[in-house]
TIZAGU-830195 format. One record per residue: residue in three letters; y, z, x of N, C-alpha, C in turn; chain; residue number from 0. Coordinates in steps of 0.1 Angstrom, whole numbers, plus 2048, in hexadecimal, padded with zeros to 3 digits. Layout:
N
SITE/Ala/Y/Z/X/Y/Z/X/Y/Z/X/A/NUM
...
# end
This chain:
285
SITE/Unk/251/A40/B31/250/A40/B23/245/A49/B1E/A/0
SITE/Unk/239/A47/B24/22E/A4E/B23/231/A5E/B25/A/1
SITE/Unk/238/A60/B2E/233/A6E/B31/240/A75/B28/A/2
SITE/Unk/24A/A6D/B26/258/A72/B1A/24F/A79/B0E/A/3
SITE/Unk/243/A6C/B08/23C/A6C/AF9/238/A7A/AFE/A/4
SITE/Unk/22E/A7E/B08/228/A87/B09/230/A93/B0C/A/5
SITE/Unk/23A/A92/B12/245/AA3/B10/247/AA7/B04/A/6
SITE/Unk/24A/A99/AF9/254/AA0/AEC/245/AA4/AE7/A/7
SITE/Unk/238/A9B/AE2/230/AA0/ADC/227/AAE/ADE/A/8
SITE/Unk/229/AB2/AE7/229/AC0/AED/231/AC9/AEB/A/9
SITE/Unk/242/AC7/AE7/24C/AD2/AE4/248/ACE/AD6/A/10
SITE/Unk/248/AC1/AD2/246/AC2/AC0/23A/AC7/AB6/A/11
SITE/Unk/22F/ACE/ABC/21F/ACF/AB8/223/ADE/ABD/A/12
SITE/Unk/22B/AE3/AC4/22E/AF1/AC9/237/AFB/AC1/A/13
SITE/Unk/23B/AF2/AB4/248/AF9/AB1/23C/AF5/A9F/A/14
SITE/Unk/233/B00/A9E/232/AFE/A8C/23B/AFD/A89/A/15
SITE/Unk/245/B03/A80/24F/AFD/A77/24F/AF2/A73/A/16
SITE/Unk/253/AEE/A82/255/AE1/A80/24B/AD2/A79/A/17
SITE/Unk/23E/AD9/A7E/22F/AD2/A7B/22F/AD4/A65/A/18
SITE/Unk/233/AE1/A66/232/AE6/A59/23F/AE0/A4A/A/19
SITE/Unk/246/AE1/A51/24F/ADB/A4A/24F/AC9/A4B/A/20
SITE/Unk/24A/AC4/A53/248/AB2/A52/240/AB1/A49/A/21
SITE/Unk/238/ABA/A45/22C/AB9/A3C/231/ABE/A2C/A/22
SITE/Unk/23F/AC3/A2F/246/AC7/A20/245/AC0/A17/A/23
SITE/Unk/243/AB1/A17/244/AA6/A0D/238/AA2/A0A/A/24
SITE/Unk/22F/AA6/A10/21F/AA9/A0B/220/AB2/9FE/A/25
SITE/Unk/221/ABD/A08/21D/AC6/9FC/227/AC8/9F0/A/26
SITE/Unk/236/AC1/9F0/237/AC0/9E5/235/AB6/9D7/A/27
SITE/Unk/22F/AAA/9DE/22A/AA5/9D6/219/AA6/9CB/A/28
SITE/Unk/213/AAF/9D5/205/AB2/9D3/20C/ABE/9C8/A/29
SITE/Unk/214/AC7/9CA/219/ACF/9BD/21D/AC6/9B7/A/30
SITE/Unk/223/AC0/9B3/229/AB9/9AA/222/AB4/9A2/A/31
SITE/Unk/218/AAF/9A9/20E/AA7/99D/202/AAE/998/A/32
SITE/Unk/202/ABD/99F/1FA/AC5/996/1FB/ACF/98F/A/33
SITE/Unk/209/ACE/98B/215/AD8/986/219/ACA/97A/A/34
SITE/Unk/21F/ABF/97C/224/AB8/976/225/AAE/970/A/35
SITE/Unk/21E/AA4/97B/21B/A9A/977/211/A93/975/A/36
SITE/Unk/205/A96/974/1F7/A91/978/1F8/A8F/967/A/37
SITE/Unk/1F9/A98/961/1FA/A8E/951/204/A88/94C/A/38
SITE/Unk/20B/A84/954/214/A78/94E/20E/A6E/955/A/39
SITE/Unk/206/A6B/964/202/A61/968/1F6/A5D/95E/A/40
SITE/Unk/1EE/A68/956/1E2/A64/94F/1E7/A5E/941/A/41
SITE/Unk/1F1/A60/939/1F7/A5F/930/1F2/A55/92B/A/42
SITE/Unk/1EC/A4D/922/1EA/A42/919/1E3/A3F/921/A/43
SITE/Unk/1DC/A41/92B/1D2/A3A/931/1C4/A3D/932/A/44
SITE/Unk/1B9/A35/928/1AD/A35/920/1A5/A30/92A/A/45
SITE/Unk/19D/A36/938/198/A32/93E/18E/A37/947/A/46
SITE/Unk/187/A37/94E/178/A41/953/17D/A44/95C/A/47
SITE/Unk/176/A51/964/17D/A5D/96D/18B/A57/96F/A/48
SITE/Unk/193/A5C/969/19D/A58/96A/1A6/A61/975/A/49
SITE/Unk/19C/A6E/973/1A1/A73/97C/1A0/A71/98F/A/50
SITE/Unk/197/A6C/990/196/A65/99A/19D/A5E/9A3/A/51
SITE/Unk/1A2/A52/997/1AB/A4A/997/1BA/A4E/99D/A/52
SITE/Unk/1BE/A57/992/1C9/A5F/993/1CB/A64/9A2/A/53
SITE/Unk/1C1/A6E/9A8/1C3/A73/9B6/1C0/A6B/9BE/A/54
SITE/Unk/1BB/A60/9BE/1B9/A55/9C9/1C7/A4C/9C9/A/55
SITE/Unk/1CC/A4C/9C1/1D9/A49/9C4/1E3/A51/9C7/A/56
SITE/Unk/1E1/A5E/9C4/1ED/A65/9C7/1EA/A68/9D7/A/57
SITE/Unk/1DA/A69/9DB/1D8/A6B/9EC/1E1/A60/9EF/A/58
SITE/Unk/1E0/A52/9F0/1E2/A47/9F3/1F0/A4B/9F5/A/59
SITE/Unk/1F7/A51/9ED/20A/A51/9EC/20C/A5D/9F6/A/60
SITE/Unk/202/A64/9F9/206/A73/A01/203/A6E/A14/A/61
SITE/Unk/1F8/A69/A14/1F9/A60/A23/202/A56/A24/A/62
SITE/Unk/203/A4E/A20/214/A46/A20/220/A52/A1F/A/63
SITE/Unk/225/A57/A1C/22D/A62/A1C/22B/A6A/A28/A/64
SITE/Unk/220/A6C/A29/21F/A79/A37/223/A70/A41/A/65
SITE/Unk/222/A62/A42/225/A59/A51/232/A56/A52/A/66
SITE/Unk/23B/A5B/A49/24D/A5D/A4D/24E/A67/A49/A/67
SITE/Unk/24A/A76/A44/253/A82/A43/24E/A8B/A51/A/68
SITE/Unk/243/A84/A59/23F/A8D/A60/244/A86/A71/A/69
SITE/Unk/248/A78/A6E/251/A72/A7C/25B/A7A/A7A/A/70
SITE/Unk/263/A7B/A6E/271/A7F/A6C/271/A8E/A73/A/71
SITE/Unk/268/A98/A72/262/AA5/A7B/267/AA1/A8A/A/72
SITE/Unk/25C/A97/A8B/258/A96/A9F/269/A8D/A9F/A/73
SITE/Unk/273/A8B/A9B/281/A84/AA3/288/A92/AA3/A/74
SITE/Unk/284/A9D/A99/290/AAC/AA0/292/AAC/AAD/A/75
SITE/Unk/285/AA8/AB8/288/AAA/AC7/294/AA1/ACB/A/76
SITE/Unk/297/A93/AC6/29B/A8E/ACB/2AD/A90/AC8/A/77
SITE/Unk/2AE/A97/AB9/2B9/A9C/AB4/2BF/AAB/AC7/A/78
SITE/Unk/2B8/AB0/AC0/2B7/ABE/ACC/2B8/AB7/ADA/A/79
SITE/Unk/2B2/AAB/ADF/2B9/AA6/AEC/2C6/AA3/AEE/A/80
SITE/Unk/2C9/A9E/AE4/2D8/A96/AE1/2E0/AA3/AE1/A/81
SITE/Unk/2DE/AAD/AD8/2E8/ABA/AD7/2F2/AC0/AE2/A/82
SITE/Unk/2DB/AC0/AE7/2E0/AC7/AF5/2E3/AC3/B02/A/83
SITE/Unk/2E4/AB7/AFF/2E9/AAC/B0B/2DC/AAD/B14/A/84
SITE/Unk/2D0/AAB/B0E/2C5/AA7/B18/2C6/A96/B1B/A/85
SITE/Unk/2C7/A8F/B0F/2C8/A85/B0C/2D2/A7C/B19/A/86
SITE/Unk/2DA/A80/B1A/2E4/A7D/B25/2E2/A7A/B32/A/87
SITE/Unk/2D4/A86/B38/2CE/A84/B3F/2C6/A77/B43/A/88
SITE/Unk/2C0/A74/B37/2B6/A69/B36/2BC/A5D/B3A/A/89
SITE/Unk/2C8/A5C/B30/2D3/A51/B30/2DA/A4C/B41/A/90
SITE/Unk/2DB/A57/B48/2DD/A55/B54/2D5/A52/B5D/A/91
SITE/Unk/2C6/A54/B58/2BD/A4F/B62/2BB/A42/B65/A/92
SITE/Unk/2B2/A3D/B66/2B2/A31/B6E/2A3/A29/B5F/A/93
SITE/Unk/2A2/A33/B52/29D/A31/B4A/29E/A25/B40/A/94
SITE/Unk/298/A1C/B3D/2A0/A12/B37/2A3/A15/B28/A/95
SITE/Unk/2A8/A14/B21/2AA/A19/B14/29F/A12/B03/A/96
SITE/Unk/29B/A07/B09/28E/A05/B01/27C/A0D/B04/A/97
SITE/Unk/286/A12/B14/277/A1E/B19/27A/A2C/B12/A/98
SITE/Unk/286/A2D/B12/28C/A3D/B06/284/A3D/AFB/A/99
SITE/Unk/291/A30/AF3/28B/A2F/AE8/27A/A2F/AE6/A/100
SITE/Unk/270/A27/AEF/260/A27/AEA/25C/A35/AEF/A/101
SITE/Unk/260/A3A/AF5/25C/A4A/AF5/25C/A51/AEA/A/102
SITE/Unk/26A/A51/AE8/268/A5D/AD7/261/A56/ACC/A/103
SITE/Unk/260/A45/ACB/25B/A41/AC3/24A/A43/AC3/A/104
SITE/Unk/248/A41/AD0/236/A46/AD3/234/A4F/AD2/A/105
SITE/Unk/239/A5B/AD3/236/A6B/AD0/23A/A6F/ABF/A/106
SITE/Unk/243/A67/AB7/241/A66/AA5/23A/A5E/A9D/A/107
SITE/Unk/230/A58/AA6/228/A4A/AA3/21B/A55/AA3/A/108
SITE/Unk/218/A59/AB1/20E/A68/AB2/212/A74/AA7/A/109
SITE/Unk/215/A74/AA3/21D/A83/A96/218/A7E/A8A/A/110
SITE/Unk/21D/A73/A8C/21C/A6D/A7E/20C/A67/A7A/A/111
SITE/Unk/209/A63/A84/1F7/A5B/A81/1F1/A65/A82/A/112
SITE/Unk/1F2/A73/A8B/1E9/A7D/A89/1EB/A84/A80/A/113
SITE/Unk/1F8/A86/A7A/1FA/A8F/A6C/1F2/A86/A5D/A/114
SITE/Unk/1F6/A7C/A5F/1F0/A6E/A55/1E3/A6F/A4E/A/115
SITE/Unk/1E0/A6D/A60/1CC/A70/A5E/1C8/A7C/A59/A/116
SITE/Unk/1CB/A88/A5F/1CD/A91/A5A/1C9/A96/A4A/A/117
SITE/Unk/1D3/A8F/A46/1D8/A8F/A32/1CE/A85/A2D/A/118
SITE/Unk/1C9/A7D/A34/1C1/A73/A33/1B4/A78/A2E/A/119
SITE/Unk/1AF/A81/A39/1A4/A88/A39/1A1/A90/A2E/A/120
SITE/Unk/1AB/A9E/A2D/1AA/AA2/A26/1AA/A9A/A16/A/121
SITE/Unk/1B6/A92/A15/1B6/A89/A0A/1A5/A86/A06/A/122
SITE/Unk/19E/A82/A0F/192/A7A/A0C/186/A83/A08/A/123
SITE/Unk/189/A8F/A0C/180/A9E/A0A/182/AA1/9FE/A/124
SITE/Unk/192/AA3/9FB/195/AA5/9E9/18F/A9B/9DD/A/125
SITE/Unk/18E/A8F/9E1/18E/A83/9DB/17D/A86/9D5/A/126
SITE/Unk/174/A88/9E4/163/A8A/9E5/164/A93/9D8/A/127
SITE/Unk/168/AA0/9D9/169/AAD/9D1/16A/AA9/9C4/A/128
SITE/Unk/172/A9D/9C3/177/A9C/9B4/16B/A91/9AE/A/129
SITE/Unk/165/A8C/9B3/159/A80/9B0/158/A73/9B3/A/130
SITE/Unk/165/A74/9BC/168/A68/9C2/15A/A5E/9CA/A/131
SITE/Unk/15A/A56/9CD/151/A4B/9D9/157/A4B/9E3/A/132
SITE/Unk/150/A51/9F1/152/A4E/A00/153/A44/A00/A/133
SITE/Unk/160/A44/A08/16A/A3A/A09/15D/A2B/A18/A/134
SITE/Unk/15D/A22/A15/155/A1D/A1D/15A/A1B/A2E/A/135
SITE/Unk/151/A1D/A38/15B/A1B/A46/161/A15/A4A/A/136
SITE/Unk/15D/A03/A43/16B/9FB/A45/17B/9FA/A41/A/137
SITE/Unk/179/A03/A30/183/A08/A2D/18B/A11/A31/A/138
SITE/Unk/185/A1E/A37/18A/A29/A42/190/A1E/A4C/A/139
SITE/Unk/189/A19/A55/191/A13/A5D/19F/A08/A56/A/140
SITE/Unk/1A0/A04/A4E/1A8/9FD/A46/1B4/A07/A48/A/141
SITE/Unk/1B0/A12/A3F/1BA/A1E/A3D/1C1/A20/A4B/A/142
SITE/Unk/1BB/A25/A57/1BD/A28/A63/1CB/A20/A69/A/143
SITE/Unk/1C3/A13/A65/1CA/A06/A6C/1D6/A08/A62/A/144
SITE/Unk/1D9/A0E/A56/1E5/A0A/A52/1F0/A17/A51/A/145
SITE/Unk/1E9/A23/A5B/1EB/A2D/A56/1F2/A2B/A6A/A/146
SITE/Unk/1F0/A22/A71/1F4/A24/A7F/202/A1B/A7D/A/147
SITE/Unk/1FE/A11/A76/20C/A06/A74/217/A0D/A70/A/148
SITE/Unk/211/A14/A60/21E/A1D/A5A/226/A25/A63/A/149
SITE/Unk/21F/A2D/A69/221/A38/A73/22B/A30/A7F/A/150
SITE/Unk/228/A25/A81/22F/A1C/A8B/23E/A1A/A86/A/151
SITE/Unk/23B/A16/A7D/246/A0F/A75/252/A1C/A72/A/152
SITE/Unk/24D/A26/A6B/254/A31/A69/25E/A36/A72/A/153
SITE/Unk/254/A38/A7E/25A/A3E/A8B/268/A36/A8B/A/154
SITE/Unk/265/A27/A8E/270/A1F/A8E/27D/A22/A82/A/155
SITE/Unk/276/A22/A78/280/A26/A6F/28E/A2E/A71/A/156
SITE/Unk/280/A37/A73/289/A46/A73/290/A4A/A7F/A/157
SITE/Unk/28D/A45/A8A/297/A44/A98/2A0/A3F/A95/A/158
SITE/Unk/2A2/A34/A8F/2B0/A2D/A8C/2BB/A35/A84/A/159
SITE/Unk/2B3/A3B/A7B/2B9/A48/A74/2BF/A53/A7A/A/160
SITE/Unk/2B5/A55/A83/2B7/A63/A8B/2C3/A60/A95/A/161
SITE/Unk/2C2/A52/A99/2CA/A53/AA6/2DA/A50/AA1/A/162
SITE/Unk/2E0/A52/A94/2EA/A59/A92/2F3/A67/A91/A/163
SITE/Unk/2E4/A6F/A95/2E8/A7D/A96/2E8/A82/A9F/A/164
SITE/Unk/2F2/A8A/AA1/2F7/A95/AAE/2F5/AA3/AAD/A/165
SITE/Unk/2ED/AA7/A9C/2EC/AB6/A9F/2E5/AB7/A92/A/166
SITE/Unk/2DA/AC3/A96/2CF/AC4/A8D/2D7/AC9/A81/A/167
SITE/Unk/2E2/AC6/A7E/2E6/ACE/A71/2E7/AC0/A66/A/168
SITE/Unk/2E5/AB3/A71/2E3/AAB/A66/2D9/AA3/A66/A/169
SITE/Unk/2D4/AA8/A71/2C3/AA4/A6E/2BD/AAD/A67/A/170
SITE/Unk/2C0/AB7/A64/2B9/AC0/A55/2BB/ABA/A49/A/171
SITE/Unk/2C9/AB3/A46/2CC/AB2/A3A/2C4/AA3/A3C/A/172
SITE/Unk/2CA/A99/A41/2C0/A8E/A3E/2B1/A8F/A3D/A/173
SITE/Unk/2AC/A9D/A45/29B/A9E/A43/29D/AA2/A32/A/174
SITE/Unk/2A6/AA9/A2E/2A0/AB2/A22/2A2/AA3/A14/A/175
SITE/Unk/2AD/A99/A1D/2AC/A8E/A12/2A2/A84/A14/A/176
SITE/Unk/2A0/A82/A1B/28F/A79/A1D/289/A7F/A19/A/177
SITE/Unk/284/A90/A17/27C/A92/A11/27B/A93/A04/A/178
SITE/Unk/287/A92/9FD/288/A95/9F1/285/A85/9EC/A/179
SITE/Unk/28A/A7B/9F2/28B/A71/9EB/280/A64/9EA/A/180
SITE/Unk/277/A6B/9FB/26A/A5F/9FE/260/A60/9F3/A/181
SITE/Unk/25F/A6F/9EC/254/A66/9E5/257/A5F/9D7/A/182
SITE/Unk/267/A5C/9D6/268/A51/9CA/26C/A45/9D1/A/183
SITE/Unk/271/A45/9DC/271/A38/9E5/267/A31/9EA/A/184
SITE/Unk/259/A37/9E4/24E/A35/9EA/241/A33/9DE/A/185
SITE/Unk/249/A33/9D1/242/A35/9C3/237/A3B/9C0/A/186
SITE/Unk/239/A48/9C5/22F/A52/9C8/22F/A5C/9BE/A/187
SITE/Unk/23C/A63/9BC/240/A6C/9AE/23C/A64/9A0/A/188
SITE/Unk/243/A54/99F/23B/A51/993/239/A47/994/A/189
SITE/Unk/230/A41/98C/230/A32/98B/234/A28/985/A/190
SITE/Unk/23A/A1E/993/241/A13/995/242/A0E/989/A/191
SITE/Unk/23B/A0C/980/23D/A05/972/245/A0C/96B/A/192
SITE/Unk/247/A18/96A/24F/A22/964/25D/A22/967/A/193
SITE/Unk/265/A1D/96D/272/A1E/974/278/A10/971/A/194
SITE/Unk/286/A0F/96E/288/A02/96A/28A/9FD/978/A/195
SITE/Unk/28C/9EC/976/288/9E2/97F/292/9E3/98E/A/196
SITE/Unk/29E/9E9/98B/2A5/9E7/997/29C/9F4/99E/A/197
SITE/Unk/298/9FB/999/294/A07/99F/287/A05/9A6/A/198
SITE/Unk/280/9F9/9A3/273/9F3/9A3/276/9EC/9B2/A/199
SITE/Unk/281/9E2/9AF/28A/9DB/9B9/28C/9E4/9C8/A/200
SITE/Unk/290/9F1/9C6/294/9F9/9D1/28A/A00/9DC/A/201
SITE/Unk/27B/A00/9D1/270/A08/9D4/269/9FB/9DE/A/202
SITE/Unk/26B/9EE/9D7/262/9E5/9DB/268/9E3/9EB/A/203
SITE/Unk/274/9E3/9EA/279/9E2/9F9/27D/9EB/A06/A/204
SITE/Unk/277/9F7/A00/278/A01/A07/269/9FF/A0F/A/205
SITE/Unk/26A/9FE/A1D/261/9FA/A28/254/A05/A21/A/206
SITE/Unk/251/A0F/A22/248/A18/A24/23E/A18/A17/A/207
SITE/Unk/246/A13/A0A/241/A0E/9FF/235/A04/A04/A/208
SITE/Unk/237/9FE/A07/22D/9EF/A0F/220/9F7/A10/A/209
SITE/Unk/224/A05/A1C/218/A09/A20/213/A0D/A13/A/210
SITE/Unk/216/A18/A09/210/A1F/A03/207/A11/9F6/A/211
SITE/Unk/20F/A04/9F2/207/9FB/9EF/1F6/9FB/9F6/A/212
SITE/Unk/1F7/9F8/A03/1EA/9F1/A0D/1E3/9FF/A08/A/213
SITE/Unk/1E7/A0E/A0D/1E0/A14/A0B/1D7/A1B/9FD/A/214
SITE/Unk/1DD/A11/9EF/1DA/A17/9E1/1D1/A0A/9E2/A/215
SITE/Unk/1D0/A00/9E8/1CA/9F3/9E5/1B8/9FA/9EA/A/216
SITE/Unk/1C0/9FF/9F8/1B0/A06/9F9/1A8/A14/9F5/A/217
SITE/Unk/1B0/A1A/9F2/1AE/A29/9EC/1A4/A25/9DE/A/218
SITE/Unk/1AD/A20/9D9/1A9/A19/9C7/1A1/A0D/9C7/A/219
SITE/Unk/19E/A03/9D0/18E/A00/9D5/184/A04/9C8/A/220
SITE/Unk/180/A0C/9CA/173/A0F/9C2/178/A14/9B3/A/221
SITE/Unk/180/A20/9B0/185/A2B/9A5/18E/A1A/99B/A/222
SITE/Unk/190/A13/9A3/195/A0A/999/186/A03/990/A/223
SITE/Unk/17F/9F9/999/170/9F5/996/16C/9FD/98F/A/224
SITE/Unk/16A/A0D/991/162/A11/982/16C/A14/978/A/225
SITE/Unk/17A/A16/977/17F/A1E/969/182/A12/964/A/226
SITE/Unk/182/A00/96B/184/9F9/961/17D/9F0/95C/A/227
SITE/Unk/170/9F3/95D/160/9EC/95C/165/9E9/94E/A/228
SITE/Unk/162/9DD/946/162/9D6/939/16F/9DA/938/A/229
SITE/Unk/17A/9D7/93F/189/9D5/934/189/9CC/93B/A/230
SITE/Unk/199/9C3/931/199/9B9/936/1A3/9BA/946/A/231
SITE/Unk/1A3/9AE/94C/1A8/9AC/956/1B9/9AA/95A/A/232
SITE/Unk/1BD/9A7/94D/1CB/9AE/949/1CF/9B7/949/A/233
SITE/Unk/1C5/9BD/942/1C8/9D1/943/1C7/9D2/951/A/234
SITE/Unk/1C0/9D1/959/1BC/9D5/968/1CB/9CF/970/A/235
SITE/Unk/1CE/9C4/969/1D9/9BD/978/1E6/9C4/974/A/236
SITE/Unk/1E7/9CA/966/1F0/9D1/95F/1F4/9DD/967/A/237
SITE/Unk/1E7/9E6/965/1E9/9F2/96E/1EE/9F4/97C/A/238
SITE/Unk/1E7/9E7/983/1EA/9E6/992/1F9/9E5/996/A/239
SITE/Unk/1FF/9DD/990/20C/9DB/991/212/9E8/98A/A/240
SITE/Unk/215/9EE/97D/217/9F8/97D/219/A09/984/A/241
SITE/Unk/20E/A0A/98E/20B/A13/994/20E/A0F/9A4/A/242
SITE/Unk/212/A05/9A6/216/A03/9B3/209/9FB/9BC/A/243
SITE/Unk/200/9F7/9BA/1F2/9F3/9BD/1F7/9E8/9C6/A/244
SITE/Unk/1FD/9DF/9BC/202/9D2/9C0/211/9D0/9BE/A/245
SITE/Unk/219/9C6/9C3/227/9C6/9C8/22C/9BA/9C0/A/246
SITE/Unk/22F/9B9/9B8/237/9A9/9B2/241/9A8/9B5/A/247
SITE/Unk/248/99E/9B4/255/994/9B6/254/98C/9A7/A/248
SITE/Unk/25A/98A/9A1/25A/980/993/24B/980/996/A/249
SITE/Unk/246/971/995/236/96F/995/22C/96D/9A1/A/250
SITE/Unk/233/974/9AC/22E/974/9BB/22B/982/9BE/A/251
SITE/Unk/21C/981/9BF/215/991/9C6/216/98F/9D5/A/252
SITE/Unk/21C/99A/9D9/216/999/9E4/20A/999/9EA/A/253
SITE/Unk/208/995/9F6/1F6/99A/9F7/1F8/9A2/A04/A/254
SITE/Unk/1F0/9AB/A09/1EC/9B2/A17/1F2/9AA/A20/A/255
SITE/Unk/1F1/9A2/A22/1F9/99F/A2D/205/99F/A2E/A/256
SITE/Unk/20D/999/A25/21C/99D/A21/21D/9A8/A26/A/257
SITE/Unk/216/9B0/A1E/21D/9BD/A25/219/9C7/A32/A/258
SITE/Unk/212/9BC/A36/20D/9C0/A47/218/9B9/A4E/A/259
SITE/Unk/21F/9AE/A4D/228/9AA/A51/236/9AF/A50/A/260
SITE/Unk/235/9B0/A46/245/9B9/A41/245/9C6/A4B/A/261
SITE/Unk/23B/9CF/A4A/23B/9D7/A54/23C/9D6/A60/A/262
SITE/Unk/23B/9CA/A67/238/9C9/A71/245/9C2/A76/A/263
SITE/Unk/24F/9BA/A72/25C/9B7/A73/261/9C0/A6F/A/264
SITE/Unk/260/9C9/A68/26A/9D5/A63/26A/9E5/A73/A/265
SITE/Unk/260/9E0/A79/25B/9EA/A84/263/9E2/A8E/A/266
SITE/Unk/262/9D5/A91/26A/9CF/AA0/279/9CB/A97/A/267
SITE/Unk/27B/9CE/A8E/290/9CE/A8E/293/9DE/A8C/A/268
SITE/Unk/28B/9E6/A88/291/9F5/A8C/292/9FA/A9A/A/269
SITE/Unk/286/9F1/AA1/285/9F9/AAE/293/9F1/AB7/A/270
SITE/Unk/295/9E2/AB3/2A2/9D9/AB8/2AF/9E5/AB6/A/271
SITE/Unk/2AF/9E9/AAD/2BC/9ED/AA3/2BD/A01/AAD/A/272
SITE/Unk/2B3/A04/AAD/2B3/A10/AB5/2B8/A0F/AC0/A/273
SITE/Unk/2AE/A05/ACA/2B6/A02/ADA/2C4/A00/AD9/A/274
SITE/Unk/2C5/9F7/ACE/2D6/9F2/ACF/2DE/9FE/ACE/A/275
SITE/Unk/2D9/A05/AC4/2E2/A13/AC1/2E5/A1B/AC7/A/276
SITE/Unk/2DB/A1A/AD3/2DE/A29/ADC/2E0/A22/AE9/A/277
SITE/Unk/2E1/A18/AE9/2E7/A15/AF5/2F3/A11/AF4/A/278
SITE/Unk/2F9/A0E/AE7/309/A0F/AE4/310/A1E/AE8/A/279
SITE/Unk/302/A2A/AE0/309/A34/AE2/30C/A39/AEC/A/280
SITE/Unk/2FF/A3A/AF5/301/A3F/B04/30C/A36/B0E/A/281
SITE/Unk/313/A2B/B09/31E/A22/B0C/32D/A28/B0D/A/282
SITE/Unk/32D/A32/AFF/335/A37/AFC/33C/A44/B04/A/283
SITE/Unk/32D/A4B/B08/32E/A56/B0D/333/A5A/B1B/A/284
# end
């Protein structure tokens, strides 16, 4: 399994394009919001560095986001196995097929936490630039920790996805629709309050959402404490929910753990759901 992670992540860190285009849903959100939307996000909202505010959440939406568009990258190998009947090979070996499967999942778990951090970094460089507060090191580590889960979780995801395809002509199109669609599946394009409720409903249950919550909870940490010094605390619990901060159900917030858990069951029934799948398929064959 070990040495599988380490072949693909070697042909997959070898092939830019590939590295470049996982990162397509980065950069089109970072245009987007400085082309389009960064004053609709500020819109009626009366409040100190607001600007601040504004790109500490939008970093928060761009590291959640980079930890499934850039797994969705590192599974081309696995498409390209299958094509070309490498895959077959494996299947016949004496390989067990939850050792398959944790191979490609370990080597888009690696893609994805090092692309993450990555965005992270630089995220936190832009943020300094703009007047932000250094983020504190328990919080970095906070981020880390939720930036390895996501990345876990994703992989899972996106295998289960992947392992319906037999040829990169439809692993293009499904990449070009995840990328088109994660960052409103992920209430990143606009905010959650903004969208009517079934739409609210769809976002809240889309797995990867969870993460980009944990990660605005700690991004906005501080940019929240000063732009909402003397309002009231209504206005503050208003915004949070609005902007994706926090997650309701009628009158149930979630809290951090929820959605450390959610994640964490949503990572062992995708990885269930993959073994099953491909060892139906390779059944077939």
């Amino acid at each position: 399994m070990i040495n599988l992670a380490i072949r693909n992540c070697k042909i997959y860190f070898r092939q830019k394009s590939t590295v470049f285009f996982s990162l397509m849903g980065v950069f089109i959100i970072i245009l987007l919001y400085a082309v389009f939307l960064g004053d609709q996000f500020k819109n009626g909202l009366d409040v100190k560095d607001v600007d601040v505010l504004m790109y500490s959440w939008v970093i928060a939406g761009i590291v959640a986001v980079t930890s499934i568009t850039t797994t969705m990258g590192a599974f081309e190998l696995f498409v390209e196995d299958r094509a070309h009947k490498v895959i077959n090979d494996f299947n016949s070996s004496p390989i067990a097929h939850y050792k398959l499967v944790g191979g490609y999942i370990l080597c888009a778990f690696i893609v994805g936490s090092l692309m993450s951090s990555v965005a992270f970094f630089v995220g936190e460089l832009f943020l300094l630039s703009q007047g932000a507060t250094l983020l504190s090191l328990i919080t970095i580590m906070q981020i880390l920790f939720i930036i390895l889960l996501s990345s876990l979780m994703s992989s899972t995801i996106v295998f289960f996805i992947v392992s319906f395809f037999n040829n990169l002509s439809a692993m293009s199109t499904a990449s070009t629709i995840l990328g088109t669609l994660i960052g409103f599946l992920t209430g990143v394009y606009l905010p959650i309050g903004s969208l009517p409720e079934y739409v609210q409903f769809i976002i809240k249950s889309f797995p990867t959402a969870h993460s980009a919550v944990l990660l605005r909870q700690l991004f906005l940490q501080e940019p929240l404490k000063t732009s909402f010094t003397n309002l009231p605390v209504e206005y503050l619990n208003g915004f949070k929910e609005s902007v994706g901060v926090v997650f309701k159900f009628g009158d149930f917030t979630l809290e951090p753990i929820h959605h450390i858990l959610f994640m964490i069951v949503v990572t062992i029934v995708f990885f269930i759901l993959t073994v099953f799948n491909l060892s139906r398929t390779s059944k077939q064959k």
